[in-house]
FIKOLZA-1660 file (N, C-alpha, C; in steps of 0.1 Angstrom, whole numbers, plus 5000, padded with zeros to 4 digits):
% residues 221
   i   px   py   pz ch aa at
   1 2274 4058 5719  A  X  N
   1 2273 4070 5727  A  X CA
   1 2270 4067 5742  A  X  C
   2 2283 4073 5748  A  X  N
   2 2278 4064 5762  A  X CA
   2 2263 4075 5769  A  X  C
   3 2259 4067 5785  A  X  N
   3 2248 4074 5783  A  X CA
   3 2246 4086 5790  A  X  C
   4 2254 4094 5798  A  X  N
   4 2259 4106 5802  A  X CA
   4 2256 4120 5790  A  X  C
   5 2264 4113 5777  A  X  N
   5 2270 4122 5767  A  X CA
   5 2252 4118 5762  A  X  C
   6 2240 4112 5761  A  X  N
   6 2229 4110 5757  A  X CA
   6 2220 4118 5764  A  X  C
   7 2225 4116 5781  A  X  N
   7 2216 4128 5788  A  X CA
   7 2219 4141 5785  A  X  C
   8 2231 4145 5784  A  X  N
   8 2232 4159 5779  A  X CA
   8 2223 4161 5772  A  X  C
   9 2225 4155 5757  A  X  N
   9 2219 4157 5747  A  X CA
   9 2210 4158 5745  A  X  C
  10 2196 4154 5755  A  X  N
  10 2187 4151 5754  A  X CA
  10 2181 4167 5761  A  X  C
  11 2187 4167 5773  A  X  N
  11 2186 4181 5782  A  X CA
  11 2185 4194 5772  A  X  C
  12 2200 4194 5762  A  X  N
  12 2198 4206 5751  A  X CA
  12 2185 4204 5741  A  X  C
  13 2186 4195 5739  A  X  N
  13 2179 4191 5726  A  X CA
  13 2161 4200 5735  A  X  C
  14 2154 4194 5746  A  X  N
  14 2146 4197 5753  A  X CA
  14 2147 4209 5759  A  X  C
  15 2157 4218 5762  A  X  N
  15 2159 4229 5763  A  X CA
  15 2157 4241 5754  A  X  C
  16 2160 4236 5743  A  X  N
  16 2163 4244 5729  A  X CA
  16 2146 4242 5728  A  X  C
  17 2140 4233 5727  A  X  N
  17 2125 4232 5722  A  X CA
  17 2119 4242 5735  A  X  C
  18 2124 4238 5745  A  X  N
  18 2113 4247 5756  A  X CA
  18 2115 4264 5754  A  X  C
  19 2130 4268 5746  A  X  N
  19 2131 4280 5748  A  X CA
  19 2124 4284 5736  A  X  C
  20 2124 4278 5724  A  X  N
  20 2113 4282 5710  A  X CA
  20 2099 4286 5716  A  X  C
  21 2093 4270 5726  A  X  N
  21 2078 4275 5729  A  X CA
  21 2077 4291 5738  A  X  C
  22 2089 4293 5746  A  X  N
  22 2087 4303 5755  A  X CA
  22 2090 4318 5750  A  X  C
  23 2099 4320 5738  A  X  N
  23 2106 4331 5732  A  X CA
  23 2095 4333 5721  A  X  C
  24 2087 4320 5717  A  X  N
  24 2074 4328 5705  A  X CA
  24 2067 4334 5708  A  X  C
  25 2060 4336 5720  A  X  N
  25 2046 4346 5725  A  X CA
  25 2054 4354 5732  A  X  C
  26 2066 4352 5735  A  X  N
  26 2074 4364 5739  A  X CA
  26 2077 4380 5730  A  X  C
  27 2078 4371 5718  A  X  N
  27 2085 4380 5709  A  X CA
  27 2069 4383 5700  A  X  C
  28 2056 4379 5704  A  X  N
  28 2048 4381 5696  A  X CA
  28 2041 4391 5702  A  X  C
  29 2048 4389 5716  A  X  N
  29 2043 4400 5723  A  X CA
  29 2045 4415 5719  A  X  C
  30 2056 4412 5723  A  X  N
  30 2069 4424 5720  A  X CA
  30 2066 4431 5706  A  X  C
  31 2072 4422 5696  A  X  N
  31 2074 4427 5689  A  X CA
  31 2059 4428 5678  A  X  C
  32 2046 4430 5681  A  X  N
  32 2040 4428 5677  A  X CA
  32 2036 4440 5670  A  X  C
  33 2037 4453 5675  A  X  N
  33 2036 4465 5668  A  X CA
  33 2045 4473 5669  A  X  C
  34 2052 4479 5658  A  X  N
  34 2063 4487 5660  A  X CA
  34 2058 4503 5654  A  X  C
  35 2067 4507 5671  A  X  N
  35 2066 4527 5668  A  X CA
  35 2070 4530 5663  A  X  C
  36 2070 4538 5648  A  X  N
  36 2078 4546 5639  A  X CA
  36 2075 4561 5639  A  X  C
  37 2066 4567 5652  A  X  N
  37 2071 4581 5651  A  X CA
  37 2059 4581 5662  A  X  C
  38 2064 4593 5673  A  X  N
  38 2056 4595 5687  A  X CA
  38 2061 4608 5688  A  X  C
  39 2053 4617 5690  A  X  N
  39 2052 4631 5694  A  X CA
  39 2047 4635 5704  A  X  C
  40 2046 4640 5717  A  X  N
  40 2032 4645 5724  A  X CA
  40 2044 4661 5729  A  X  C
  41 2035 4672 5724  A  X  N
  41 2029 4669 5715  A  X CA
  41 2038 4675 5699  A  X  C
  42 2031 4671 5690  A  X  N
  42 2034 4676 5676  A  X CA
  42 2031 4688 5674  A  X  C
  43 2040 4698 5670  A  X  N
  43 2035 4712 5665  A  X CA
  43 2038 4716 5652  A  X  C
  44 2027 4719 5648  A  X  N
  44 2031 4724 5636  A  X CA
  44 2025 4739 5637  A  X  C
  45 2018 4750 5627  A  X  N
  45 2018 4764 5624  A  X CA
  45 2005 4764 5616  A  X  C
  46 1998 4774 5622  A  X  N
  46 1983 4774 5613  A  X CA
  46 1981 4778 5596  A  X  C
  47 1992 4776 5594  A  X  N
  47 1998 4782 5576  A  X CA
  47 1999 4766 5572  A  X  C
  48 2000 4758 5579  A  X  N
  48 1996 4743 5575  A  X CA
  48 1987 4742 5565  A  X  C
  49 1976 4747 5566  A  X  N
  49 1964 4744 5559  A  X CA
  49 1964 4754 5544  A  X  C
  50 1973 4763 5542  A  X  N
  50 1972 4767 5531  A  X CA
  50 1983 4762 5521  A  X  C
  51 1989 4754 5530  A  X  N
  51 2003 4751 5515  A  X CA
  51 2003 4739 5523  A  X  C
  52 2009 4726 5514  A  X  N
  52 2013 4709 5520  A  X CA
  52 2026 4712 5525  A  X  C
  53 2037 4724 5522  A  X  N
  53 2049 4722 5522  A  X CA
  53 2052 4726 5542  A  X  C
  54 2041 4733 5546  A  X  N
  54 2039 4736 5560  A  X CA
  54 2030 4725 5566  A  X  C
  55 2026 4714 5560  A  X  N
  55 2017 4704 5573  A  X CA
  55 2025 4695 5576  A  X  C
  56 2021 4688 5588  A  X  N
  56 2032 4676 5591  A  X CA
  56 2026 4662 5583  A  X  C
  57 2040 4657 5577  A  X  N
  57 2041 4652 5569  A  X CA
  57 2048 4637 5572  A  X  C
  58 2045 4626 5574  A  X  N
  58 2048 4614 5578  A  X CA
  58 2050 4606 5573  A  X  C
  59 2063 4595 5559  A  X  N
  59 2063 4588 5553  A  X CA
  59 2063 4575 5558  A  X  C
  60 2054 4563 5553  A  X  N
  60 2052 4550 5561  A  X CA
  60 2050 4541 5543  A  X  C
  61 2053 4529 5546  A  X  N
  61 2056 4521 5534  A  X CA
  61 2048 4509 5538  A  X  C
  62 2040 4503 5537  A  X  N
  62 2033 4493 5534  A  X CA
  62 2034 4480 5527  A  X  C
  63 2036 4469 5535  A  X  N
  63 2039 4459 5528  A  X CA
  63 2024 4450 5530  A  X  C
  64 2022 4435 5520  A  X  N
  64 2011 4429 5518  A  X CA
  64 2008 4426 5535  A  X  C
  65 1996 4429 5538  A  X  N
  65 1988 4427 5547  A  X CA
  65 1991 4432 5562  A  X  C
  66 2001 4443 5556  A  X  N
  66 2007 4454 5569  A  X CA
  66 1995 4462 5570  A  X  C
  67 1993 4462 5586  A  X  N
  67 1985 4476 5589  A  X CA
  67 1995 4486 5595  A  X  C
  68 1989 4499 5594  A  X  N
  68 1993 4509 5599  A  X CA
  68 1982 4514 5611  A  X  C
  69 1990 4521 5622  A  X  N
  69 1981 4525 5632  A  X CA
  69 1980 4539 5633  A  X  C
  70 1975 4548 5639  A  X  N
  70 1974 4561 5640  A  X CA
  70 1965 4560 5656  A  X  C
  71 1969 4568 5665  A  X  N
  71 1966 4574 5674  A  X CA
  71 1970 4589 5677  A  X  C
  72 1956 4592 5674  A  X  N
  72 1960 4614 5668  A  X CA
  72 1950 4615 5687  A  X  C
  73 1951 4625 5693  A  X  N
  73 1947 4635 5700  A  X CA
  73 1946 4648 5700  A  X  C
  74 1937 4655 5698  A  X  N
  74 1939 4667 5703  A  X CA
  74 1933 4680 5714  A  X  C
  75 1938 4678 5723  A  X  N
  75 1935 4682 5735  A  X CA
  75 1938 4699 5740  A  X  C
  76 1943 4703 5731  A  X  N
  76 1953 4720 5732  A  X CA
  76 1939 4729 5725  A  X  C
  77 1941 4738 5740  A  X  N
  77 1933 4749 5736  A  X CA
  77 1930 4759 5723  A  X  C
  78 1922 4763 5716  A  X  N
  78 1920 4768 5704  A  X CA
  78 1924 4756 5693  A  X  C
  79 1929 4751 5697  A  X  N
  79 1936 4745 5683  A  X CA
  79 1924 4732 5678  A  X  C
  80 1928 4734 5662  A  X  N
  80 1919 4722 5660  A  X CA
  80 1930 4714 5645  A  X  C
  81 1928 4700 5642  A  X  N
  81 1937 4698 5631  A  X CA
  81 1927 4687 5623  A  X  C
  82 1928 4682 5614  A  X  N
  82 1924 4671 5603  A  X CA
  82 1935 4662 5594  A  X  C
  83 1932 4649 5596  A  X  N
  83 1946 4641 5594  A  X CA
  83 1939 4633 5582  A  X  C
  84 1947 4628 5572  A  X  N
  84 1948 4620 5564  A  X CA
  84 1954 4615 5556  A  X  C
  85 1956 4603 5551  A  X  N
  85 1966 4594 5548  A  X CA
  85 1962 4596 5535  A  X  C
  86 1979 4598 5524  A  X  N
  86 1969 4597 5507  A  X CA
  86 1984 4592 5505  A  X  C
  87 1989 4587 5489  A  X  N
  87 1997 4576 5484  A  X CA
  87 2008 4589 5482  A  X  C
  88 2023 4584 5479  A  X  N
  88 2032 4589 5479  A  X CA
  88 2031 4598 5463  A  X  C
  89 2029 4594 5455  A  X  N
  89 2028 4600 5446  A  X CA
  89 2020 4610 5445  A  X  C
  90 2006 4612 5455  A  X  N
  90 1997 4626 5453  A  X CA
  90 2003 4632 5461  A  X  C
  91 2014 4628 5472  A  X  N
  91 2017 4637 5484  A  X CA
  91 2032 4645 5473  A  X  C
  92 2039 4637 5469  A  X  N
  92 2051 4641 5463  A  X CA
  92 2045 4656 5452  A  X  C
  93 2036 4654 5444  A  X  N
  93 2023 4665 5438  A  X CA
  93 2023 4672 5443  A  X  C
  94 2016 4671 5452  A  X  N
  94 2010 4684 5462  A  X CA
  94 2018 4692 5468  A  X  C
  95 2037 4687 5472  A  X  N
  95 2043 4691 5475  A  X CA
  95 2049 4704 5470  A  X  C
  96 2053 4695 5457  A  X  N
  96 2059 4705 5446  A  X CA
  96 2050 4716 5441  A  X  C
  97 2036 4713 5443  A  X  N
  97 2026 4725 5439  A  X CA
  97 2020 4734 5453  A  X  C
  98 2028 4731 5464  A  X  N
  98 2024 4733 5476  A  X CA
  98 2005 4739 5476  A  X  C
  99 2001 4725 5477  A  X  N
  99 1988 4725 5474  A  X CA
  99 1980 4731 5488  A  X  C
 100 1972 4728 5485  A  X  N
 100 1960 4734 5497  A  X CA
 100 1960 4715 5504  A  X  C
 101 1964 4714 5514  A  X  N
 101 1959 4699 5522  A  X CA
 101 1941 4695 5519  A  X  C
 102 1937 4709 5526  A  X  N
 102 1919 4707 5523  A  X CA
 102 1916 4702 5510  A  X  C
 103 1922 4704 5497  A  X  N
 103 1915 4701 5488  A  X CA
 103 1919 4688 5482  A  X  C
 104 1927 4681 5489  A  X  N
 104 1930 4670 5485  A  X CA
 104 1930 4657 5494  A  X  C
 105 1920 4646 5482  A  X  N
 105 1913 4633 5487  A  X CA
 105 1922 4625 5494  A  X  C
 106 1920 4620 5506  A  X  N
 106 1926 4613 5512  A  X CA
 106 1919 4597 5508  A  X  C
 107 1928 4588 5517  A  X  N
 107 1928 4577 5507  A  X CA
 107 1914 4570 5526  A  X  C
 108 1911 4556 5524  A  X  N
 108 1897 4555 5530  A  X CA
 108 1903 4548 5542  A  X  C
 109 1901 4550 5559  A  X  N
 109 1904 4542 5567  A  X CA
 109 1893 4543 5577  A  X  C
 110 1898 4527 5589  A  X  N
 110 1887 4529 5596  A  X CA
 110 1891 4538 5611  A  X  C
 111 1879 4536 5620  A  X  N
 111 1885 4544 5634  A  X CA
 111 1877 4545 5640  A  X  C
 112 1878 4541 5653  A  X  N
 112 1870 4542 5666  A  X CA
 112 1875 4553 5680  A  X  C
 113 1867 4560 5681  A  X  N
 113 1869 4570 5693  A  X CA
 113 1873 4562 5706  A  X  C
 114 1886 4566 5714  A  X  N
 114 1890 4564 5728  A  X CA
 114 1878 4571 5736  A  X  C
 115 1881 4567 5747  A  X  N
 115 1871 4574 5760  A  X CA
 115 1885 4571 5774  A  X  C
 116 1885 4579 5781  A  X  N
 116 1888 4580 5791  A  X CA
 116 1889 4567 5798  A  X  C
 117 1901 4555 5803  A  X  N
 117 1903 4546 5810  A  X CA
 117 1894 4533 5804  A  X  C
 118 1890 4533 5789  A  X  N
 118 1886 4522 5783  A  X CA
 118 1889 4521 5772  A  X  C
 119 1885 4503 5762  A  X  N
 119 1890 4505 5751  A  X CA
 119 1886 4513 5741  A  X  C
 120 1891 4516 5723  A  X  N
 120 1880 4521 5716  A  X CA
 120 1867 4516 5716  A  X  C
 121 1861 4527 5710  A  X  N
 121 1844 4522 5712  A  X CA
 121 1841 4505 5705  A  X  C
 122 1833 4508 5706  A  X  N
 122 1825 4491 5701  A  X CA
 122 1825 4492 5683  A  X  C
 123 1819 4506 5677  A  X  N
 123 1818 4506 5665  A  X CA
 123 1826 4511 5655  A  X  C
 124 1830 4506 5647  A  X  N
 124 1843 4511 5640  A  X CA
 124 1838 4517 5622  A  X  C
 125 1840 4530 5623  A  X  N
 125 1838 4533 5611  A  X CA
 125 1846 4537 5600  A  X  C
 126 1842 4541 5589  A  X  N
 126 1852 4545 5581  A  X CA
 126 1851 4561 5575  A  X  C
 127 1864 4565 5571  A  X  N
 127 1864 4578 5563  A  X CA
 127 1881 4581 5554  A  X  C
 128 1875 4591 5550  A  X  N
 128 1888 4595 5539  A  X CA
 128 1896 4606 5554  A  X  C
 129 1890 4612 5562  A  X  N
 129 1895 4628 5571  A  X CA
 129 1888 4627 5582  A  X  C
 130 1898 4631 5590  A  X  N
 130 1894 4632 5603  A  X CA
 130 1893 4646 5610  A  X  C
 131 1885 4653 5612  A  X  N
 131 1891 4662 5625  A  X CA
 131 1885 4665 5636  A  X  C
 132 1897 4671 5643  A  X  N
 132 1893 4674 5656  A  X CA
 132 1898 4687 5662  A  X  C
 133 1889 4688 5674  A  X  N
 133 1882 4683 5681  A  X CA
 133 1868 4684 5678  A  X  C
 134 1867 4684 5666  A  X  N
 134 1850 4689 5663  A  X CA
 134 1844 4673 5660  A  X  C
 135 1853 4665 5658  A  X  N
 135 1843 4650 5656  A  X CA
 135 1850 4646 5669  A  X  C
 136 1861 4646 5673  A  X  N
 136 1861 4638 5691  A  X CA
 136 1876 4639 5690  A  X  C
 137 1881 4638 5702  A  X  N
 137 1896 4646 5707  A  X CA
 137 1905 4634 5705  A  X  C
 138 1902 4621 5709  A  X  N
 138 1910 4612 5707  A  X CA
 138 1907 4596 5696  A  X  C
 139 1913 4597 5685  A  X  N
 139 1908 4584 5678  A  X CA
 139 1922 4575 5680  A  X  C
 140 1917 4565 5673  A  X  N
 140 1924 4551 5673  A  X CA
 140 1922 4548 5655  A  X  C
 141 1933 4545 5643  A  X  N
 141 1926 4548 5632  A  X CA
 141 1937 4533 5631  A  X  C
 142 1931 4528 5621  A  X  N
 142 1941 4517 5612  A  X CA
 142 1938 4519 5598  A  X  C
 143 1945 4514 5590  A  X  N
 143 1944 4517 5577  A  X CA
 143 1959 4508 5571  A  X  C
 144 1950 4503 5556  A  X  N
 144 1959 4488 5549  A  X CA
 144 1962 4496 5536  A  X  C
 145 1956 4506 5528  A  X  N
 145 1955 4509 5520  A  X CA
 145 1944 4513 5509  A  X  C
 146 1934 4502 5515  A  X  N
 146 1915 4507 5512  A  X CA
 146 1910 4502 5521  A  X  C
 147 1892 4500 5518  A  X  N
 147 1885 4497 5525  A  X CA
 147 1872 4493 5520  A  X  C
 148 1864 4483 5525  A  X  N
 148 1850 4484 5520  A  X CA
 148 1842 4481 5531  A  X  C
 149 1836 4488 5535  A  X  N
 149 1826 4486 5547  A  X CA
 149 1832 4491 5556  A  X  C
 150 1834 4482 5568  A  X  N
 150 1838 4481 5580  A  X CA
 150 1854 4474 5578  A  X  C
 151 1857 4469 5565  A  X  N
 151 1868 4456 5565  A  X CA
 151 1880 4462 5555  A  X  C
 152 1892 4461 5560  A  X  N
 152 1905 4467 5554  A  X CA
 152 1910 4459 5541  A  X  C
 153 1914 4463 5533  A  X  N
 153 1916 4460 5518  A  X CA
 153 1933 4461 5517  A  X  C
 154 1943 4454 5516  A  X  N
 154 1956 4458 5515  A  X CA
 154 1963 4461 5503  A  X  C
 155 1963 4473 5500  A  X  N
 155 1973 4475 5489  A  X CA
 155 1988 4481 5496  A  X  C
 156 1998 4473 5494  A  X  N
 156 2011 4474 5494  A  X CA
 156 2015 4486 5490  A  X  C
 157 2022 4496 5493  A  X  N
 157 2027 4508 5483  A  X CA
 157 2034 4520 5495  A  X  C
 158 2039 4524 5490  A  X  N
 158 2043 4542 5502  A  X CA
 158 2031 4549 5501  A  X  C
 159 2030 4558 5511  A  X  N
 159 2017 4567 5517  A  X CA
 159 2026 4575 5530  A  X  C
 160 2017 4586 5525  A  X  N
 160 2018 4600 5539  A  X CA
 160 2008 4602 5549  A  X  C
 161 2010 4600 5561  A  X  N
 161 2000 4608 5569  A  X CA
 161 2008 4621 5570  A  X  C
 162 1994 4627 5567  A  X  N
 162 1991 4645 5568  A  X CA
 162 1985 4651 5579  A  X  C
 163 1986 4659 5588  A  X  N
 163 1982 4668 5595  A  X CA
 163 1983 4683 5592  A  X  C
 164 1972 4690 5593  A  X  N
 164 1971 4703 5586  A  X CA
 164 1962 4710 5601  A  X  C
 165 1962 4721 5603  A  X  N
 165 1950 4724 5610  A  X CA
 165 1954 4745 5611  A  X  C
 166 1946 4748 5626  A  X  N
 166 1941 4761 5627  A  X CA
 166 1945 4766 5642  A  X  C
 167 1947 4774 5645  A  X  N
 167 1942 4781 5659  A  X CA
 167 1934 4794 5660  A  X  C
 168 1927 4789 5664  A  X  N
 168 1914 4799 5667  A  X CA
 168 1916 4810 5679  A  X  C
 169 1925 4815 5686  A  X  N
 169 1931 4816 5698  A  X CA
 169 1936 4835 5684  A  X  C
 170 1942 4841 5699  A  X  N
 170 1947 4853 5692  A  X CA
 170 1958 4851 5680  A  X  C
 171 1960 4863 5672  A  X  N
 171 1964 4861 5662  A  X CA
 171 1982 4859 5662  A  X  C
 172 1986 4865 5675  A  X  N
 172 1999 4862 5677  A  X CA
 172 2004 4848 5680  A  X  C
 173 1993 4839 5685  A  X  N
 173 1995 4826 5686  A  X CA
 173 1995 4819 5670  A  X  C
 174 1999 4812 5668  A  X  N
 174 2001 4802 5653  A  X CA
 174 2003 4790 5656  A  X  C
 175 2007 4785 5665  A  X  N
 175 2011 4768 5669  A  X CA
 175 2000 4762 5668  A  X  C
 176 2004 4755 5667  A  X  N
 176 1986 4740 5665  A  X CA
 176 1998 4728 5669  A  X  C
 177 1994 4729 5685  A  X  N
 177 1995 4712 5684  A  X CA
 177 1989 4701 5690  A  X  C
 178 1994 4689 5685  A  X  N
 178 1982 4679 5688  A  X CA
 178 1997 4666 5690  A  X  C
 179 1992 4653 5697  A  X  N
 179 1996 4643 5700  A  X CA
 179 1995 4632 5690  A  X  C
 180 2007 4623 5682  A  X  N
 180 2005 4614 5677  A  X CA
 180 2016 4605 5676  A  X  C
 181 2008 4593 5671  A  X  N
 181 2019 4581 5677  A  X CA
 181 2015 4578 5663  A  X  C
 182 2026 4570 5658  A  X  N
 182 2024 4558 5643  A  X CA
 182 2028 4547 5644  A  X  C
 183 2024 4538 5639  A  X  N
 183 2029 4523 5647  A  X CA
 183 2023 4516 5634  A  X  C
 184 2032 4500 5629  A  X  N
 184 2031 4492 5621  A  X CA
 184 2030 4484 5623  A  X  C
 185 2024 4471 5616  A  X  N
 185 2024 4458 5624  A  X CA
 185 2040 4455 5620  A  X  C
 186 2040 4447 5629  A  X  N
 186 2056 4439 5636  A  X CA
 186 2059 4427 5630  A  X  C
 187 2068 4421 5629  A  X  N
 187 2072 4407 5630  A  X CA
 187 2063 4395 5642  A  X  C
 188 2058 4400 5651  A  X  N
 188 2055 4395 5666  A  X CA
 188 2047 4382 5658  A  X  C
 189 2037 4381 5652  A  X  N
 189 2029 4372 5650  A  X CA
 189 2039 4357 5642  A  X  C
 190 2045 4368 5631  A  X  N
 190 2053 4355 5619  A  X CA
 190 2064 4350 5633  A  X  C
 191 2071 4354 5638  A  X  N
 191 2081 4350 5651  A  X CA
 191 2074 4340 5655  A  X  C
 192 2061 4345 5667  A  X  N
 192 2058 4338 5674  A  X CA
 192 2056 4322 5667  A  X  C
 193 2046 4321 5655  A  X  N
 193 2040 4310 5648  A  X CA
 193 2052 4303 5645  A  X  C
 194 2070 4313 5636  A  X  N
 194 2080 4305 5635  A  X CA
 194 2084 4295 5651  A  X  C
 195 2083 4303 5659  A  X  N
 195 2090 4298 5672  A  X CA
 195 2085 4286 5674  A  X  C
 196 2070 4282 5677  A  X  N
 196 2063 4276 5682  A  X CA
 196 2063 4264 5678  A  X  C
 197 2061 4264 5660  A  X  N
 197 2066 4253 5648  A  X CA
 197 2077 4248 5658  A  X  C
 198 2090 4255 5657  A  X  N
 198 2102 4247 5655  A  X CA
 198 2105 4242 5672  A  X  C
 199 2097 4244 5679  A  X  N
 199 2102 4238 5695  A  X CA
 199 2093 4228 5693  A  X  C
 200 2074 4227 5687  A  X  N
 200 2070 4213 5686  A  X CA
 200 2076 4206 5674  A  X  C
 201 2084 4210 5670  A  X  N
 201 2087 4199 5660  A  X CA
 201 2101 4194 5663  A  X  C
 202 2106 4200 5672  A  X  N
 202 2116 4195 5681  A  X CA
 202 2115 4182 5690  A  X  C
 203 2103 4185 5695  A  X  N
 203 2096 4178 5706  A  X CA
 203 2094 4164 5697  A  X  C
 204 2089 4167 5684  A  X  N
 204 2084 4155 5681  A  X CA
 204 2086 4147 5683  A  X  C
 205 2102 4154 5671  A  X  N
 205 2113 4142 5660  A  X CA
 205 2120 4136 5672  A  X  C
 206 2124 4144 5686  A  X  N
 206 2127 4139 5695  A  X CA
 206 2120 4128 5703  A  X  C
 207 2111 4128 5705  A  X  N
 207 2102 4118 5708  A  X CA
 207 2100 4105 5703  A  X  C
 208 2099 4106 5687  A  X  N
 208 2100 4096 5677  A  X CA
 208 2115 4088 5680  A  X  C
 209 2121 4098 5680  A  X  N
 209 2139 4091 5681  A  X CA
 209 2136 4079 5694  A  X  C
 210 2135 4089 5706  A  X  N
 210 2133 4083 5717  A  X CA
 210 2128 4071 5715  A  X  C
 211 2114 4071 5712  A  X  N
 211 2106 4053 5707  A  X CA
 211 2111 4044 5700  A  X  C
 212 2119 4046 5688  A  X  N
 212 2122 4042 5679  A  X CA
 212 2136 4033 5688  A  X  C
 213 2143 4044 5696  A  X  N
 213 2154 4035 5702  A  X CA
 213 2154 4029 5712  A  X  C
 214 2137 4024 5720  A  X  N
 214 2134 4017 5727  A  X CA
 214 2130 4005 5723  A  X  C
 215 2123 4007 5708  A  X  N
 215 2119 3994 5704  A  X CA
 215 2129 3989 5699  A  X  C
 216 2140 3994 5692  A  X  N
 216 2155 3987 5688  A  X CA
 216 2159 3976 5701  A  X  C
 217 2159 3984 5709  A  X  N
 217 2166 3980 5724  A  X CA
 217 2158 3972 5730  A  X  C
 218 2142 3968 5728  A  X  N
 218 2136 3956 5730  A  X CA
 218 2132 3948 5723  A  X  C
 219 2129 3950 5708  A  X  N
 219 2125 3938 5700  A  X CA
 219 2138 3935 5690  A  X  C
 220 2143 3945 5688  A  X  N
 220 2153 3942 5679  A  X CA
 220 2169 3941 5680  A  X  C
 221 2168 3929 5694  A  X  N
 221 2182 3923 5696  A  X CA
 221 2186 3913 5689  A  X  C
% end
């Protein structure tokens, strides 16, 4: 191999590894949480709360050690709502029996209140139901599928987030709405860790090569 056609090779070979280290925290970045539904805001109708077949209704699927995120607000005058996540099979139920939302157990997550130009709070607790604005206007909720304590438990499976609520406002008004984002964990992390692997192990075998064909080239003439 003459040694022109060696520098190339060497250039790609080191190229390709530098673009692995640079594209894994790139893409771990990136791709680290994905949006599957953003509303600002969401409206739904204060008849929500008496039948499931009128609340807003969100399907999200769960794979091992996926979290799901929720960022609910609700900041609209009169209006107030209560959100919770329960398994595809009691929602597909309640549908067909256009159940009451209120009387049905939601499944257990945690959640920390936003404040105004900081992160969520420091303490993160848990519940089956959320509402607002009578427990606080803006949360931040994750949820794997259970919970004990403070710490997320992953059961794999489909699940609904539900929103149901009221407006307290005159009776010709009926809208209830409120702001929400849903968001899953991403590929970003498995990427990044793949990326990272295969540019140092680029680096290595390359390295090794390198040595290997310096000591040829001096002891083993």
């Amino acid at each position: 191999m003459s040694r022109l056609l060696k520098k190339k090779t060497a250039y790609i070979i080191i190229g390709l590894a530098v673009a692995c280290l640079i594209l894994g925290p790139l893409f771990g970045i990136f791709l680290d949480k994905l949006n599957i539904y953003e509303q600002n805001p969401e409206i739904i109708q204060e008849d929500s709360s008496s039948g499931m077949t009128k609340a807003f209704a969100h399907p999200v699927t769960l794979s091992k050690d996926q979290k799901l995120i929720i960022e609910i607000s609700e900041f609209y005058p009169n209006s107030s709502v209560t959100i919770k996540i329960i398994a595809k099979s009691v929602y597909d139920r309640a549908y067909s029996l256009n159940s009451t939302p209120g009387g049905i157990s939601g499944l257990e997550f945690v959640y920390s209140e936003f404040g105004w130009g900081s992160s969520p709070a420091g303490s993160t607790v848990g519940t089956s139901a959320l509402s607002l604005p009578s427990s606080g206007i803006y949360f931040y909720i994750e949820f794997m599928g259970d919970r004990v304590g403070d710490s997320l438990i992953s059961w794999p499976g489909d699940y609904y987030v539900i929103v149901y609520g009221s407006n307290s406002g005159p009776s010709s008004n009926t809208n209830v709405p409120f702001d929400i984002t849903i968001k899953v964990d991403g590929p970003g992390q498995t990427l990044n860790n793949f990326l990272i692997f295969i540019g140092a192990f680029i680096i290595i075998i390359y390295v090794m090569a390198a040595l290997i064909s310096v000591l040829k080239a001096n002891y083993l003439r």
